[in-house]
C-alpha positions as CSV (number, residue, x, y, z in Angstrom):
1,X,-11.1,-33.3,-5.8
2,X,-7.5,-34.6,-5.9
3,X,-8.3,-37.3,-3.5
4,X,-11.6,-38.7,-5.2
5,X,-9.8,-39.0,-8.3
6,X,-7.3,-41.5,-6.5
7,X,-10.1,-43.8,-6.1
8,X,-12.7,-44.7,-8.6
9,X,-15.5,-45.4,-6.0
10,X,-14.5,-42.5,-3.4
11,X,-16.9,-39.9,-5.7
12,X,-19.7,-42.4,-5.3
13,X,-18.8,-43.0,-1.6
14,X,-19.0,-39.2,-1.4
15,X,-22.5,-38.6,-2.9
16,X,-24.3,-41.5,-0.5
17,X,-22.7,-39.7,2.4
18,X,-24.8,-36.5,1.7
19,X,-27.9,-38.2,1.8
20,X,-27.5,-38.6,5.5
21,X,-26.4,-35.2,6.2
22,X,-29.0,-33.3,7.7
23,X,-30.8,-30.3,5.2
24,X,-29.3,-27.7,7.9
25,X,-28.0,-24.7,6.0
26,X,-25.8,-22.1,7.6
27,X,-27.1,-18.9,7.7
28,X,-26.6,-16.3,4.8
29,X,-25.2,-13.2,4.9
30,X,-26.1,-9.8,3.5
31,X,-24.1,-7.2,2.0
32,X,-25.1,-3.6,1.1
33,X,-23.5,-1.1,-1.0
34,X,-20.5,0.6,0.8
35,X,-22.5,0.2,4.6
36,X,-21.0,2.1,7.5
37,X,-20.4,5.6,5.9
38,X,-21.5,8.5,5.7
39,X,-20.1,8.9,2.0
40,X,-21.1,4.9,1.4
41,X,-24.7,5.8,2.6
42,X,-25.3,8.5,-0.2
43,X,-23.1,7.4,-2.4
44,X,-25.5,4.1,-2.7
45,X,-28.0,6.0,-2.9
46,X,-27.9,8.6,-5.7
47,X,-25.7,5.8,-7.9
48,X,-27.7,3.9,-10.4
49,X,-27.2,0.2,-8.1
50,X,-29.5,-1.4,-6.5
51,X,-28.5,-1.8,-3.1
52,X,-30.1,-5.2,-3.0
53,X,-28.9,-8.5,-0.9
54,X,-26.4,-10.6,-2.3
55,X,-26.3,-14.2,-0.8
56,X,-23.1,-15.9,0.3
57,X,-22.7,-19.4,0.2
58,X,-21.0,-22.3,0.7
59,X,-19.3,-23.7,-2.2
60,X,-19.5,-27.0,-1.0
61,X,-22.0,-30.0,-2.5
62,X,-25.3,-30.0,-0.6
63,X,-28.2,-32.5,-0.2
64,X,-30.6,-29.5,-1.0
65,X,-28.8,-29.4,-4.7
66,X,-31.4,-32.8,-5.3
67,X,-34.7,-31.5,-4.5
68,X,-34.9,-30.1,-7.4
69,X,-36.8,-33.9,-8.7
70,X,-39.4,-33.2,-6.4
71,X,-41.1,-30.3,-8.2
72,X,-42.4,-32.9,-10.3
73,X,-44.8,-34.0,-7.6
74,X,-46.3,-30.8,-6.5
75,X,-49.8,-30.0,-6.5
76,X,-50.8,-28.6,-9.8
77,X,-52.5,-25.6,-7.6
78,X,-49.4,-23.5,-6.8
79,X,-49.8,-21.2,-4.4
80,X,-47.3,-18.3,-3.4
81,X,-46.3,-19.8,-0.4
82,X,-44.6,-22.6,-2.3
83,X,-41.4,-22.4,-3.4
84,X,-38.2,-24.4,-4.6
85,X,-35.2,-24.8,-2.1
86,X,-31.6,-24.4,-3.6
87,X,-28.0,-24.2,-2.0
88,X,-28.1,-20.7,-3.2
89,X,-31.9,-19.7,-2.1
90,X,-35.4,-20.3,-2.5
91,X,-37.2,-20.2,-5.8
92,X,-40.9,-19.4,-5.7
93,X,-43.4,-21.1,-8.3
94,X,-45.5,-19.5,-10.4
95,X,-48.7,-20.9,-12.7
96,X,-47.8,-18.2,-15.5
97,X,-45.5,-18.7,-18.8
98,X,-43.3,-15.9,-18.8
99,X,-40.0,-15.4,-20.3
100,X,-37.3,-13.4,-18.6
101,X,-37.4,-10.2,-21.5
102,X,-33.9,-9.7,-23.2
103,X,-33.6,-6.3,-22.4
104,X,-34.7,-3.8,-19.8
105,X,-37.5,-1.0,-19.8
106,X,-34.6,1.0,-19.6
107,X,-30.8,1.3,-20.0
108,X,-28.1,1.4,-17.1
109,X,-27.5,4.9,-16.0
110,X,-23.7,6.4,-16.3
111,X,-22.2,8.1,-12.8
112,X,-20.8,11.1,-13.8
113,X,-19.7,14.4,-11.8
114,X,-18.5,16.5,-13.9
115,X,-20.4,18.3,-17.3
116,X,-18.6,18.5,-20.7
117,X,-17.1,21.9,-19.8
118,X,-15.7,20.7,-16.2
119,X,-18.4,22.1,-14.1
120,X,-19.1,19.8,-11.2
121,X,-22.6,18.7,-11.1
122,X,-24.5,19.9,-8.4
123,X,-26.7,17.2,-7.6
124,X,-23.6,14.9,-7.0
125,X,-21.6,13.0,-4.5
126,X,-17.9,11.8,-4.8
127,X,-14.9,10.8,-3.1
128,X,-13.0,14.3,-2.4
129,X,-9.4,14.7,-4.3
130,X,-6.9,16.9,-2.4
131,X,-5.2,19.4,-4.1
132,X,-2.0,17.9,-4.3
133,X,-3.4,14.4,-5.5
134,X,-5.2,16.1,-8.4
135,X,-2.1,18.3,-9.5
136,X,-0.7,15.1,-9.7
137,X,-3.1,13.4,-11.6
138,X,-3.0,15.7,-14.2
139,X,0.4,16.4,-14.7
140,X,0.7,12.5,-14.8
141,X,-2.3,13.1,-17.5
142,X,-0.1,15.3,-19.7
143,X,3.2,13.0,-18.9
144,X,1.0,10.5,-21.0
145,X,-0.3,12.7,-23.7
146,X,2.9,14.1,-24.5
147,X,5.0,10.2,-24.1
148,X,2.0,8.3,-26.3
149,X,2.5,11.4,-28.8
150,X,6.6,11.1,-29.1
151,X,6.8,7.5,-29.2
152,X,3.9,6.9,-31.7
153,X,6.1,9.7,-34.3
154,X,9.4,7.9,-33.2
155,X,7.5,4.5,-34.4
156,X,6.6,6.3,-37.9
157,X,10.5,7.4,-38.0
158,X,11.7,3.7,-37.6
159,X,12.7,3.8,-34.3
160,X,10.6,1.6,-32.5
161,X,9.0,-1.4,-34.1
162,X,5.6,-0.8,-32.9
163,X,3.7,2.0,-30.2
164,X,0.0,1.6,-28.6
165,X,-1.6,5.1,-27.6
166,X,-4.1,5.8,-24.7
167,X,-5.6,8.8,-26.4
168,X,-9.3,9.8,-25.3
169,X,-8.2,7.7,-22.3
170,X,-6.5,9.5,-19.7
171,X,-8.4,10.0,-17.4
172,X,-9.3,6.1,-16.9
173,X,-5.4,5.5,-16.7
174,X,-4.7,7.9,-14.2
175,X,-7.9,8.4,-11.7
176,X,-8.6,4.8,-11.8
177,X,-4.7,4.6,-10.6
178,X,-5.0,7.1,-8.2
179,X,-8.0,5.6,-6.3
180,X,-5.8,2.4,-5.6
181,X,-2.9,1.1,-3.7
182,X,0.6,0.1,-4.3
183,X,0.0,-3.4,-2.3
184,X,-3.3,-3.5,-5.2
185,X,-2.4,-5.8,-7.8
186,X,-2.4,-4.9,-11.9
187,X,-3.1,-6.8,-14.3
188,X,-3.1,-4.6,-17.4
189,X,-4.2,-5.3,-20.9
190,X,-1.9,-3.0,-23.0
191,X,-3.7,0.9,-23.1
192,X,-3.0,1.2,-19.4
193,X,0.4,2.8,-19.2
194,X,-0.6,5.2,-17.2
195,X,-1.5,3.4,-14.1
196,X,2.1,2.6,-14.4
197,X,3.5,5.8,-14.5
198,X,1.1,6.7,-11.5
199,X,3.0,4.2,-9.8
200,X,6.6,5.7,-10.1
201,X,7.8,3.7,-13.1
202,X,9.9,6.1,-14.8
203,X,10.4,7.6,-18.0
204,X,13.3,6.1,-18.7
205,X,12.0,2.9,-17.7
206,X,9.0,3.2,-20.3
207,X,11.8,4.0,-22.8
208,X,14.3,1.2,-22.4
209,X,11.5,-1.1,-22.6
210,X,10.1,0.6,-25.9
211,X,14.0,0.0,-27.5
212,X,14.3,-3.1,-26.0
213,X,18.0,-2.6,-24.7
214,X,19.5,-4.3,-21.9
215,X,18.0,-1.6,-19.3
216,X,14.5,-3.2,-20.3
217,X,13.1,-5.5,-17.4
218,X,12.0,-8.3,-20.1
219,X,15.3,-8.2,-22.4
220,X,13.9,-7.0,-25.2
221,X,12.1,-10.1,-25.7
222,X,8.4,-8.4,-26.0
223,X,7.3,-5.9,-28.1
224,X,7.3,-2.4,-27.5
225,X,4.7,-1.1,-24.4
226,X,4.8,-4.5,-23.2
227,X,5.5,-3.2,-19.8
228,X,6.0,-4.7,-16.4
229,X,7.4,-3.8,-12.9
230,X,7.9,-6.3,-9.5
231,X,8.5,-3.3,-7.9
232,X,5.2,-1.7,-9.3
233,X,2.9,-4.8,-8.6
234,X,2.2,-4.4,-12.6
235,X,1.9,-7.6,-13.6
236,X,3.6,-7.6,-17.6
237,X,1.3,-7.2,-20.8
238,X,0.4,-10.1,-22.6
239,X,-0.9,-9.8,-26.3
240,X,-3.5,-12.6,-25.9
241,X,-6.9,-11.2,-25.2
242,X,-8.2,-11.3,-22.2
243,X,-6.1,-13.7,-20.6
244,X,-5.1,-11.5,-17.9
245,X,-8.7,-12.0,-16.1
246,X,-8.5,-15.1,-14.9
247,X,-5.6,-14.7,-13.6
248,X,-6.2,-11.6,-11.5
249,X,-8.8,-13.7,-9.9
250,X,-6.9,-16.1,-8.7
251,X,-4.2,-13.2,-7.6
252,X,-7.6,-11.8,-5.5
253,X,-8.3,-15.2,-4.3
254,X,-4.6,-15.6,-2.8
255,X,-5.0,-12.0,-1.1
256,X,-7.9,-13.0,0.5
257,X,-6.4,-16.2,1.7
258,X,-3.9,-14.4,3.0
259,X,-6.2,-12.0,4.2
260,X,-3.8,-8.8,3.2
261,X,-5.5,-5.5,2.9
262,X,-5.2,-5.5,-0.7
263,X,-7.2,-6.2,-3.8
264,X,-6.8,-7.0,-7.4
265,X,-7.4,-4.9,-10.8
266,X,-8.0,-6.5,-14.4
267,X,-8.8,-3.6,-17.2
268,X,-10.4,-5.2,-20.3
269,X,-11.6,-3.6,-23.2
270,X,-15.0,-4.2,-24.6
271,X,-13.8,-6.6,-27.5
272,X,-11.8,-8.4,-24.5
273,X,-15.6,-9.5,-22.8
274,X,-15.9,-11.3,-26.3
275,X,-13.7,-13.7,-25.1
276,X,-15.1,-16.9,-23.5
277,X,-12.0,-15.9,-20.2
278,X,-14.0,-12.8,-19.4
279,X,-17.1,-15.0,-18.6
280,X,-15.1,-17.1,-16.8
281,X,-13.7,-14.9,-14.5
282,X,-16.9,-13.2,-13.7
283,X,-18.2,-16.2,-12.3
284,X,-14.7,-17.9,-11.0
285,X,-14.6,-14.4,-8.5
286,X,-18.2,-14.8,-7.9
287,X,-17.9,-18.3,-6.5
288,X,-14.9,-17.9,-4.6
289,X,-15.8,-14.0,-3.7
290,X,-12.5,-12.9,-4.9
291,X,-11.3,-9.6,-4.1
292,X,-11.0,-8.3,-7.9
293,X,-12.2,-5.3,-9.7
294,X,-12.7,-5.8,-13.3
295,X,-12.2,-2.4,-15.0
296,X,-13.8,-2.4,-18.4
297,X,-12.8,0.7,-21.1
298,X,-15.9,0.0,-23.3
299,X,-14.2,2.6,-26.0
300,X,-16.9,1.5,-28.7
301,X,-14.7,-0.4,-30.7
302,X,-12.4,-3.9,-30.9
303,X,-9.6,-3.0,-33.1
304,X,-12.1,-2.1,-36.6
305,X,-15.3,-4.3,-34.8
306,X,-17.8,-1.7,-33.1
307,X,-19.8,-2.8,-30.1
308,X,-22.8,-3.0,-32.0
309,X,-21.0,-6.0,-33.8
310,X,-20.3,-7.6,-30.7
311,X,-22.9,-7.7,-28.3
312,X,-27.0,-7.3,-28.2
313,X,-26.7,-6.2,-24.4
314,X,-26.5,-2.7,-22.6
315,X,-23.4,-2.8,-22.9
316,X,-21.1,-4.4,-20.4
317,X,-22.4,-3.3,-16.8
318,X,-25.4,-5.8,-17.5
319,X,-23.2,-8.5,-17.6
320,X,-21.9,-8.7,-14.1
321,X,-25.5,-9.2,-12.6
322,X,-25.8,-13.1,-14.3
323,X,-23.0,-14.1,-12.4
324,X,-23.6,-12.5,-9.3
325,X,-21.0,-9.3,-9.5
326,X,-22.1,-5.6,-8.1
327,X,-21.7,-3.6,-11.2
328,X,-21.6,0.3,-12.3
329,X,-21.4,1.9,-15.4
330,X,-19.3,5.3,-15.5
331,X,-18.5,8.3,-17.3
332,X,-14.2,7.4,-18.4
333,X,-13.9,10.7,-19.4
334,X,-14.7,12.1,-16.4
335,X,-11.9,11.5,-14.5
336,X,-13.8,12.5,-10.5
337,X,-16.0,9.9,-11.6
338,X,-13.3,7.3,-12.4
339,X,-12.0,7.9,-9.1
340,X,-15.0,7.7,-7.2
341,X,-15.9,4.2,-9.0
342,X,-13.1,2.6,-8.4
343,X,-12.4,3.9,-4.6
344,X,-15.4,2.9,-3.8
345,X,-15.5,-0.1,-5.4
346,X,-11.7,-0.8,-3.7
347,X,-13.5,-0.5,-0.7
348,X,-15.9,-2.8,-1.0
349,X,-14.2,-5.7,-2.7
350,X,-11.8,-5.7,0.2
351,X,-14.0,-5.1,3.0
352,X,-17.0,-7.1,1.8
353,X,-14.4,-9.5,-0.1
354,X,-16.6,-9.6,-3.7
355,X,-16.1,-8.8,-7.0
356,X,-17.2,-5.4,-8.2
357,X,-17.3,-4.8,-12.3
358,X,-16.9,-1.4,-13.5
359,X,-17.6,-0.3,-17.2
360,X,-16.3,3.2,-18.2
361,X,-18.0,4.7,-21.5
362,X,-15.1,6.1,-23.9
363,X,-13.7,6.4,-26.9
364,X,-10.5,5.7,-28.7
365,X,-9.5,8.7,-30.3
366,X,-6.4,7.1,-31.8
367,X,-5.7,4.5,-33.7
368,X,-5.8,0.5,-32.2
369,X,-2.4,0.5,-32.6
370,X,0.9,1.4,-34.9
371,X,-0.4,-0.9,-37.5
372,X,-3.6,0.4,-37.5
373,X,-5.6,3.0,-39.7
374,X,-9.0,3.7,-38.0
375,X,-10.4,6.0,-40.5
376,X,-10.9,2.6,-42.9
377,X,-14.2,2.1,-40.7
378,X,-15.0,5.1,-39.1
379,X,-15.6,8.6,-39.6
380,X,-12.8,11.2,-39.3
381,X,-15.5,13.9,-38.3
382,X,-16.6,11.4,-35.4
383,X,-13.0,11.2,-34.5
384,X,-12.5,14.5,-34.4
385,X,-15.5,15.2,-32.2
386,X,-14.5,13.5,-29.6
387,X,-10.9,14.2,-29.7
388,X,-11.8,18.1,-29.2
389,X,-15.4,18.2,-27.6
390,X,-14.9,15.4,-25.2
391,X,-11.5,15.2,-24.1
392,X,-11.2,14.1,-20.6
393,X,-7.8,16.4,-20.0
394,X,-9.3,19.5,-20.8
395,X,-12.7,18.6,-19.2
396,X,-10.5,17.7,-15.5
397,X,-8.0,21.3,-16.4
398,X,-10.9,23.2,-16.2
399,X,-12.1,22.0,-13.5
400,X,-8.6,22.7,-11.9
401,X,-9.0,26.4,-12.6
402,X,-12.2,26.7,-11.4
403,X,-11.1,25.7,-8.0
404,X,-7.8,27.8,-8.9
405,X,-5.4,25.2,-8.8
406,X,-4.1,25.5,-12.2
407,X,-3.0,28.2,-14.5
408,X,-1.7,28.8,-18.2
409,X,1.7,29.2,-16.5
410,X,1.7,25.8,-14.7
411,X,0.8,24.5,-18.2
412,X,3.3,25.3,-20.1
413,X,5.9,24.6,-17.8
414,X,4.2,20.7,-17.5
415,X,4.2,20.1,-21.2
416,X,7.2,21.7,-21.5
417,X,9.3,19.3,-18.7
418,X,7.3,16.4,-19.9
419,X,8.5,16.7,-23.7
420,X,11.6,17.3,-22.6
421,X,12.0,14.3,-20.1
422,X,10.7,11.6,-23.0
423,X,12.8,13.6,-25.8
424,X,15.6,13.0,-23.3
425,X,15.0,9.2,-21.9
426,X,14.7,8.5,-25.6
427,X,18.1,10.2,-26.3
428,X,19.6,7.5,-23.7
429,X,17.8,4.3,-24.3
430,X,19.4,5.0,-27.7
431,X,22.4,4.3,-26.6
432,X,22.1,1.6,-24.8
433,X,23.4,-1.9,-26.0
434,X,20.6,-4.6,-27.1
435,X,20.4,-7.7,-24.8
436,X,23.0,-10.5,-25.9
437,X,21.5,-13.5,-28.2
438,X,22.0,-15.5,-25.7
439,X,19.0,-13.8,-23.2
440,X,16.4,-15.2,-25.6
441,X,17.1,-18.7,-23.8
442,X,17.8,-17.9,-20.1
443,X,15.5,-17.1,-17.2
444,X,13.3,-20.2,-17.9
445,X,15.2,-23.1,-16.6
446,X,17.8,-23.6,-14.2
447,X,20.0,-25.3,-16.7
448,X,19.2,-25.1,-20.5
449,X,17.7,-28.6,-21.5
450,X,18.9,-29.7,-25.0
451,X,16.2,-28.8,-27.6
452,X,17.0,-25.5,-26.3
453,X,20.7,-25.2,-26.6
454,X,19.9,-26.8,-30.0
455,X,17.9,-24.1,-30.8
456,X,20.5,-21.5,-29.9
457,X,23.0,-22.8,-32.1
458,X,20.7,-23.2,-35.1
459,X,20.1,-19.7,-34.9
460,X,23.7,-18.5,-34.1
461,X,25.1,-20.0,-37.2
462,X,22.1,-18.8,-39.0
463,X,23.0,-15.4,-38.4
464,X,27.0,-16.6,-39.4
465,X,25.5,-17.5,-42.8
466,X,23.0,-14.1,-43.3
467,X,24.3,-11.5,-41.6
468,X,22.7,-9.2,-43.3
469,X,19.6,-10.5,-42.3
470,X,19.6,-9.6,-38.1
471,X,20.6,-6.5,-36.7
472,X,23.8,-5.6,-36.1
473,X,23.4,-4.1,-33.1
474,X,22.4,-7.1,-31.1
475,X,25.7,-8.7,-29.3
476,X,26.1,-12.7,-29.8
């Protein structure tokens, strides 16, 4: 593109040089669900996708792209033999006026594995968890229900300017981490914490960023649970809405060029497919078969908006299909499901290089955020509901003691070292010093340009003049 648009005639040099190419295509290839395994076999064929043929093409401009003026000129008997050839398949004609209905006889199916009291159901197959991996998981589980619990009271107590909670949500965060690689690529939206504390980032890492002292990896420049790690491959929260999906796909697209043994991960929220980026991304990692999952934690609501509000679909997993994305809808409070999901769906964006949408059905038991009082526009009794009937901790506990991996004694001491570890971390980050004025300005260029250091004295004899106006705490 960058060398037609050095020449004003090259495009329409470009276009009359198709016309002679030959209308040889090269052959297309087929993809399956999950082919060559055992597990892959069943597992596509008790999950509600169709294992159907997805065509692979060339992105390129093609002479076939034109025929599309010669339907004009077939006979007006159309028989089924005729049919419409496109770059990305054949089209057959038909004599009948039928719209394409706006919904389906039926809605998508949800995967799940286990029932509402933990029992796993019979009649289904997942990817197996190891007892050490799921002791893990949910003491990582309880890690996050006890931090988001301490740091949304030390918010209320003016601590911390500001606190996002993951409740209802745990088990998305931390099986959908679990079933992924460190070399895998994050790119968070802001209730995924957890897939960062599956990773190794530390407690006292989650608190220095949450103070904002000079221990915190962005120097206190973003707000609280604004988190990111190098060293984590957790790419850092960004407040715009789904901003972060794009970019993942052209993080995928760079693995696969590179051809590394890795994928991608954007997690959205349903009022995040709202946004015009969402639909870009779909198809951008259709078209260039990027190696990206898109993880979307359809919790029913958009801050006070409910999904009703928002879109006339099924939901989300309908989505993927018009842009050509494998898709599968799944229990997010079932956290064997989660796992399952997204393994297999790690599996097959790598191995298959495609992008694989997954939309797990939840609910946001807190609040949106800090500054945010859900019971304005919903139900406490609906909150409550779900907070106690169908919380994914308790449903993936008991399925630990049926298989006698847990006990009430390994549960008290977990909560017990959690609370103590965040009551602790938050003790330290405390004491920390703030970042220096002068970090607001640096890490951007080499060497300050002038509106900048311009800038930085304005504001330094600002605070000269009202003192009490800026902390006293922060260094100048």
């Amino acid at each position: 593109m960058h060398q037609w648009m050095r020449k004003p005639g090259t495009i329409v040099n470009h276009f009359k040089s198709l016309l002679l190419v030959t209308n040889n295509l090269s052959s297309w290839r087929s993809y399956s669900f999950v082919k060559g395994s055992q597990f892959a076999a069943s597992f596509a064929h008790n999950l509600p996708i169709a294992d159907g043929d997805f065509i692979n093409s060339s992105t390129h401009f093609c002479p076939r792209r034109f025929e599309s003026v010669k339907s004009e000129k077939k006979a007006n008997n159309v028989d089924d033999n005729q049919a419409l050839e496109l770059p990305e398949g054949k089209v057959k004609f038909t004599p009948k006026l039928r719209f394409i209905s706006e919904t389906a006889d039926e809605r998508e199916c949800c995967y799940r594995v286990l029932d509402e009291n933990g029992n796993r159901i019979s009649s289904s197959n997942y990817v197996e968890v190891s007892k050490e991996v799921a002791i893990k998981m949910y003491t990582d589980m309880v890690t996050l229900q006890t931090m988001d619990t301490i740091f949304y009271e030390a918010q209320r107590q003016g601590r911390i300017s500001f606190y996002v909670t993951a409740v209802g949500e745990e088990a998305i965060n931390i099986a959908s981490a679990a079933a992924l690689k460190i070399d895998d690529i994050v790119f968070p939206q802001y209730r995924e914490a957890g897939v960062l504390l599956w990773r190794g980032f530390t407690i006292q890492e989650f608190a220095n960023q949450c103070f904002s002292n000079k221990a915190d990896y962005g120097k206190g420049r973003q707000m609280p649970i604004h988190y990111g790690s190098n060293k984590h491959n957790y790419v850092t929260v960004a407040s715009t809405v789904a901003t972060q999906l794009p970019q993942a796909v052209g993080a995928a697209y760079s693995l696969k060029m590179e051809k590394q043994d890795a994928c991608a991960i954007a997690y959205v929220g349903d009022g995040g497919t709202s946004e015009g980026d969402f639909h870009a991304a779909l198809n951008f990692a259709a078209v260039t078969e990027a190696p990206v999952i898109f993880f979307c934690r359809n919790n029913g609501w958009a801050i006070s908006t409910p999904t009703s509000d928002q879109f006339r679909s099924d939901g989300v997993v309908v989505k993927g299909r018009a842009y050509g994305v494998r898709s599968i809808r799944v229990d997010g409070n079932d956290a064997l499901a989660v796992y399952s999901a997204v393994h297999a769906a790690r599996d097959m964006a790598i191995r298959e290089q495609r992008p694989i949408l997954i939309e797990a059905l939840t609910y946001r038991v807190g609040h949106h955020s800090t500054s945010d009082d859900s019971t304005k526009y919903r139900p406490v009794e609906e909150i409550e509901w779900w907070k106690m009937e169908r919380d994914p901790v308790t449903r993936f506990r008991n399925w630990m003691e049926n298989n006698s991996w847990w006990s009430d004694k390994a549960e008290l001491e977990a909560r017990s070292s959690a609370r103590k570890q965040i009551l602790h971390a938050i003790q330290e980050a405390e004491k920390v010093d703030k970042p220096p004025v002068a970090d607001i300005f640096t890490d951007v260029y080499d060497s300050p340009p002038s509106h900048l250091c311009e800038q930085e004295k304005l504001l330094r004899e600002a605070i000269k003049r009202h003192p009490q106006d800026y902390p006293s705490d922060v260094p100048l």
